[in-house]
C-alpha positions as CSV (number, residue, x, y, z in Angstrom):
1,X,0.0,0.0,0.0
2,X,2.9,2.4,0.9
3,X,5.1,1.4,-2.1
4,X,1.5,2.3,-4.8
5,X,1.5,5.6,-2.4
6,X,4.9,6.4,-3.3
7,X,4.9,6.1,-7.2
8,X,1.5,8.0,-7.1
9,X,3.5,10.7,-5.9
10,X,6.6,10.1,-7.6
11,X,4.8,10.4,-11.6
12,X,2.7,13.2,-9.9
13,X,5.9,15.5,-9.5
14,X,6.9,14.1,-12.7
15,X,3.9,15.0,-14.6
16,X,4.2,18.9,-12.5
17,X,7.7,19.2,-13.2
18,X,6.8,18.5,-17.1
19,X,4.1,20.7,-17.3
20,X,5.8,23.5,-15.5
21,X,9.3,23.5,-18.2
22,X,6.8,23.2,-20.4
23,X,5.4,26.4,-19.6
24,X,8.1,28.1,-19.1
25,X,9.3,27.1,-22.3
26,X,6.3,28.9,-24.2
27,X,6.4,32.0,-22.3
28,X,10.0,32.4,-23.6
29,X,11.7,32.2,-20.0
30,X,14.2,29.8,-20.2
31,X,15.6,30.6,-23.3
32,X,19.1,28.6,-24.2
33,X,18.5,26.1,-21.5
34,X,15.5,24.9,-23.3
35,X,17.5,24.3,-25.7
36,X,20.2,22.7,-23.5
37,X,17.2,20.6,-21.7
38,X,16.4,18.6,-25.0
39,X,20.0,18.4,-25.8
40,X,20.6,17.1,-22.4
41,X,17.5,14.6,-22.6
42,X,18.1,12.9,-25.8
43,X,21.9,12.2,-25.4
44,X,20.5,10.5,-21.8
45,X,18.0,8.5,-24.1
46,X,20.8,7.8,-27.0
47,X,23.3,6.3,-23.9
48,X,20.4,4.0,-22.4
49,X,19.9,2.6,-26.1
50,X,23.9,2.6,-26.5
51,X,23.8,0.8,-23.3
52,X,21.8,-1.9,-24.0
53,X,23.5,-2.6,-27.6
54,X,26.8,-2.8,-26.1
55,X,26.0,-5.3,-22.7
56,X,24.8,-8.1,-25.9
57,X,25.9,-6.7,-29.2
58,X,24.8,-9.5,-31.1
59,X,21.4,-10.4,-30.3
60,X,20.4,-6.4,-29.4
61,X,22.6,-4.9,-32.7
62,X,19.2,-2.9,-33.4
63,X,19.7,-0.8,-30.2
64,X,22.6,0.6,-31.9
65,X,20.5,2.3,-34.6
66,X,18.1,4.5,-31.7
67,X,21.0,5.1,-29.9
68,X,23.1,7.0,-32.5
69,X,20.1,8.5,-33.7
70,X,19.5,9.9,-30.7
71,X,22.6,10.8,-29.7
72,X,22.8,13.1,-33.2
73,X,19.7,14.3,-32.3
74,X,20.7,16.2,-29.1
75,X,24.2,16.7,-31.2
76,X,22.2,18.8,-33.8
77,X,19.7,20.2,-30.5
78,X,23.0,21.8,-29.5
79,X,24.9,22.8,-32.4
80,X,22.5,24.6,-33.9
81,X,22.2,26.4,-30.7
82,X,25.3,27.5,-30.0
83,X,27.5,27.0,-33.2
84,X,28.5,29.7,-35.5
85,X,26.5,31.5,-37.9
86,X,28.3,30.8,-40.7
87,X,28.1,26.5,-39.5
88,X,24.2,26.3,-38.6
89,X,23.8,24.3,-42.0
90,X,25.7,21.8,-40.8
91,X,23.5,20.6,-38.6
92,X,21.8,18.3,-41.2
93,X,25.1,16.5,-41.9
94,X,25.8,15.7,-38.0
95,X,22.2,14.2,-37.8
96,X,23.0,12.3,-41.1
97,X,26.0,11.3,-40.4
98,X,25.1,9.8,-36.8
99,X,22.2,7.8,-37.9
100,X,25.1,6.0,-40.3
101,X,27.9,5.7,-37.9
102,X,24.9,3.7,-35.9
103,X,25.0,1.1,-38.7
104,X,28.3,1.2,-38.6
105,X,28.4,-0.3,-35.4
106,X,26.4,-2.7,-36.4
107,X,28.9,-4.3,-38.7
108,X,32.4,-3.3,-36.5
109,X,31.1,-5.6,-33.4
110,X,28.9,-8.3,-35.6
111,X,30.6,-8.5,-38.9
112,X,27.7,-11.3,-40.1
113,X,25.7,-7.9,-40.2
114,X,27.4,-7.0,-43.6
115,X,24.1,-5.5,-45.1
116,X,24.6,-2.7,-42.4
117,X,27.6,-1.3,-44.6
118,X,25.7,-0.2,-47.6
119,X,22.8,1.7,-45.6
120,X,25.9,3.1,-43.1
121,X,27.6,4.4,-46.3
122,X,24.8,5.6,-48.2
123,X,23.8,8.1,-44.9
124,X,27.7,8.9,-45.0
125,X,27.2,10.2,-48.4
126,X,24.7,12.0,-47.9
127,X,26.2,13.6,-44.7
128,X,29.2,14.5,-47.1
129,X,27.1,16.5,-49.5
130,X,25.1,18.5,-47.0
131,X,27.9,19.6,-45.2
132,X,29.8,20.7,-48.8
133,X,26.4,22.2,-49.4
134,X,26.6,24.0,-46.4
135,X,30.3,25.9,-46.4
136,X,30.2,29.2,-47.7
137,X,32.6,28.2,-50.8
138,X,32.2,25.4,-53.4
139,X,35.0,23.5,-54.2
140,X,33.8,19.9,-55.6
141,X,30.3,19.0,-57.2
142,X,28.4,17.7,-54.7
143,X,26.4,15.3,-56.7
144,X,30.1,13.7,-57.9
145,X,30.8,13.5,-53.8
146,X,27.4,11.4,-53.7
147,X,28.1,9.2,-56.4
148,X,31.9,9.0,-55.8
149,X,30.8,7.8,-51.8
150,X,28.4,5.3,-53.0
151,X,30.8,3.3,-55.0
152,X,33.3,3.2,-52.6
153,X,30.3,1.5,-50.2
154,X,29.7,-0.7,-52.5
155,X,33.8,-1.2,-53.9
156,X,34.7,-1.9,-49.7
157,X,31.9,-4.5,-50.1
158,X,33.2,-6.2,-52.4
159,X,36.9,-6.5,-50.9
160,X,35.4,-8.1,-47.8
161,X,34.8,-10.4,-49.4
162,X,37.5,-12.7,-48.4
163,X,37.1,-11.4,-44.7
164,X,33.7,-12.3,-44.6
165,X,33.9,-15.7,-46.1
166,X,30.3,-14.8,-48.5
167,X,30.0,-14.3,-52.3
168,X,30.0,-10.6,-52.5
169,X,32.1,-9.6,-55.6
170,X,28.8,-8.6,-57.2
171,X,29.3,-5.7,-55.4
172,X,31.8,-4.3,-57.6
173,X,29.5,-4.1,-60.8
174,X,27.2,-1.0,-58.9
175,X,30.9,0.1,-57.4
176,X,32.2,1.0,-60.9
177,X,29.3,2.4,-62.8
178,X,28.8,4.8,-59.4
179,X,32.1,5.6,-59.5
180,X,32.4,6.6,-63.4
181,X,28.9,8.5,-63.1
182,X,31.1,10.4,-59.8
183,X,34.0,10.7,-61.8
184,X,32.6,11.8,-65.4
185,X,29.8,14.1,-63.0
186,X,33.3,16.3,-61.5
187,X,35.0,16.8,-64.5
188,X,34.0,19.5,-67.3
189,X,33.2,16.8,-69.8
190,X,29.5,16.5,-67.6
191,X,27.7,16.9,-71.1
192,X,29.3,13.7,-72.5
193,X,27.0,11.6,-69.8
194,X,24.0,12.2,-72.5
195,X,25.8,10.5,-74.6
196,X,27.8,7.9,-72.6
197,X,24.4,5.8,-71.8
198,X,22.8,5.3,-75.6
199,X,26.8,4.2,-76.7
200,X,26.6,1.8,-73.6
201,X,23.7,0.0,-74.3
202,X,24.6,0.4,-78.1
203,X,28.1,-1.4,-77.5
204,X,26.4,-4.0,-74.6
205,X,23.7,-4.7,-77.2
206,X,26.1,-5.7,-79.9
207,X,28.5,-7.8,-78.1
208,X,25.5,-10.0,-76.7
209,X,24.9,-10.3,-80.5
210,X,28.5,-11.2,-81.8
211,X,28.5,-13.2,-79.0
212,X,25.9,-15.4,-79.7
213,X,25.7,-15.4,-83.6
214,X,29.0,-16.8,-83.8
215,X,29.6,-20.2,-84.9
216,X,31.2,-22.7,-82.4
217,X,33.8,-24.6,-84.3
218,X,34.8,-28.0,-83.7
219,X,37.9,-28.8,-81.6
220,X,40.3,-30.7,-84.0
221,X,42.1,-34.1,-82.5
222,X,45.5,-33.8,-81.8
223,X,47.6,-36.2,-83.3
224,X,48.5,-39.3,-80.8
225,X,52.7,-39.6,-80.6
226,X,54.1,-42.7,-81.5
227,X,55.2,-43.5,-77.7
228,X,51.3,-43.1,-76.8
229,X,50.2,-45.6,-79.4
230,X,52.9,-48.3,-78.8
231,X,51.8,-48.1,-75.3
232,X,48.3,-48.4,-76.3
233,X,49.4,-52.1,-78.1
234,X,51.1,-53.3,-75.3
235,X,48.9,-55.7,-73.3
236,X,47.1,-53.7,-70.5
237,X,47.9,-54.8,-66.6
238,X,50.9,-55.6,-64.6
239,X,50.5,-59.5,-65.4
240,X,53.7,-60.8,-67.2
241,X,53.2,-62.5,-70.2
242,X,53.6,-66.5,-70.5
243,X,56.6,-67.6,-73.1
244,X,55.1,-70.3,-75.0
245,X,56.8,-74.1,-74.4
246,X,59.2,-75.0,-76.5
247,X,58.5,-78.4,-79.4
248,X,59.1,-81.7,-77.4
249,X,62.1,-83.5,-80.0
250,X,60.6,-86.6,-82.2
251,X,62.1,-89.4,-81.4
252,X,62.5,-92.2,-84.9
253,X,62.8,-95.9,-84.4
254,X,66.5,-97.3,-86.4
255,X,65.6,-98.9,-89.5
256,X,66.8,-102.0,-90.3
257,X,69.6,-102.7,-93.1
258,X,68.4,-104.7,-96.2
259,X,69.8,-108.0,-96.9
């Protein structure tokens, strides 16, 4: 009866307390440290997940993905409250960026969870090309840092291959055509990719064509040395061959002398 008493009152001052920040945060009177209050609040939250991924990492990897989230959450809460002017944009890349370095996790302490790599690169990628977006000066084509970081998720992929002990070498196929797109995409030939895809599928098209329209010839026989063929003619097995007997001697009765 005491202990119900008690957490009556216990979410009763939680449910004042709430109401009352809540309040103040309307009427504008806490200012920065309601800012600081959510920051605070979802890093607590993100560590509790974080918590609970790390104590069994590989039957709770899915805690890793809340935790990080949150964690970028109350990174972004805070940066955005007290960065630099000329740095609020990069708020979007933090948040990004977290939410992959959670599937990252995934893969580092439960390597089995290799499909965590191409959704931990992809939000990398993206994270890349809102911050470039972001600085005051443009230096590099965004859309080539996309492309250019989604080929390499897919190229490292493909060299754990080996690690990994699984068949993923298909990996490199989307690795290079990402990584030509990123690399024809940065350099001033960008108006040659209009033209790049119908010669592709031109040239792809006629090799299937060649390939199969061409006649299969027959493999001649190569001629059998003479060593091969008097070995063929000797008599097979290890059994030595009988000599035959040799003629028993005919033996003639004396003939008698004529009188």
């Amino acid at each position: 009866m005491v202990a119900s008493e008690n957490k009556q009152l216990l979410w009763g001052a939680l449910l004042i307390a709430l109401g009352g920040f809540f309040l103040l945060q309307v009427t504008g009177i806490l200012g920065a440290l309601s800012d600081l209050f959510w920051s605070l609040a979802f890093g607590a939250a993100g560590a509790v997940f974080l918590y609970v991924f790390l104590t069994a990492r590989h039957e709770r990897w899915w805690a890793a993905i809340p935790g990080f989230t949150l964690l970028g959450l109350a990174a972004t809460i805070f940066y955005s409250r007290f960065a630099p002017p000329f740095l609020d944009g990069m708020t979007g890349a933090i948040f990004l960026g977290s939410i992959g370095a959670g599937f990252l996790a995934i893969f580092f302490t439960n390597p089995r969870q290799w499909w965590s790599i191409i959704p931990g690169g992809a939000l990398f990628s993206v994270a890349a090309v809102a911050g470039i977006d972001a600085l005051p000066f443009q230096f590099i084509n965004s859309g080539s840092v996309l492309f250019i970081g989604l080929g390499l998720t897919f190229g490292v992929l493909g060299l754990l291959s080996t690690y990994l002990g699984q068949n993923l070498r298909w990996a490199y196929i989307p690795a290079a055509i990402l990584l030509v797109l990123g690399l024809v995409i940065v350099t001033p030939f960008v108006g040659a990719l209009a033209w790049l895809w119908p010669l592709a599928l031109i040239g792809a098209g006629a090799y299937l064509i060649l390939r199969r329209s061409a006649p299969v010839l027959p493999t001649p026989a190569l001629p059998r040395a003479a060593g091969q063929v008097a070995s063929e003619a000797e008599p097979k097995g290890n059994a030595p061959v009988e000599a035959s007997p040799a003629p028993t001697p005919v033996q003639r009765e004396p003939v008698a002398p004529l009188r």
